[in-house]
Phi, psi and omega in degrees: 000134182278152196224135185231134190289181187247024163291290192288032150262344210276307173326256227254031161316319189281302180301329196275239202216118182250322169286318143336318158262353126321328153131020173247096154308159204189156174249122165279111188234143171259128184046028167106341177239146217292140177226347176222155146244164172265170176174129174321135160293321156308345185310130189274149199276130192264016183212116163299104168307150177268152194237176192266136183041073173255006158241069159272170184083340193241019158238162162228139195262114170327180179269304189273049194285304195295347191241005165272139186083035235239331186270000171273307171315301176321304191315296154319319182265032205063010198301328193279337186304000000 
């Protein structure tokens, strides 16, 4: 995706977008780093969110989870003395 400073978006707004609704999105960034993108409002949002529980059903979690390892870490900390 082209990244445009935000001088030259200031310059050339009408051509940036007018290429936008065509469907070529661009990043406005200041002193290099991005601070907006443009993009037709009809546009599918191009970054998958990562969503919660996306592997349930293909791992499985002991019973005993929260307690493995539970007399080496004791061991480890002095516990047993």
């Amino acid at each position: 995706m082209r990244t445009i400073n935000i001088r030259e978006a200031k310059t050339h707004l009408s051509k940036l977008i007018d290429q936008a609704v065509r469907g070529q999105a661009f990043v406005i960034a200041k002193a290099g780093k991005p601070l907006v993108k443009v993009c037709r409002l009809d546009a599918a949002d191009e970054t998958p969110r990562q969503r919660l529980g996306f592997l349930a059903g293909q791992i499985e979690v002991p019973d005993d989870f929260d307690r493995m390892g539970e007399a080496h870490i004791a061991q480890l900390f002095g516990a047993d003395e």
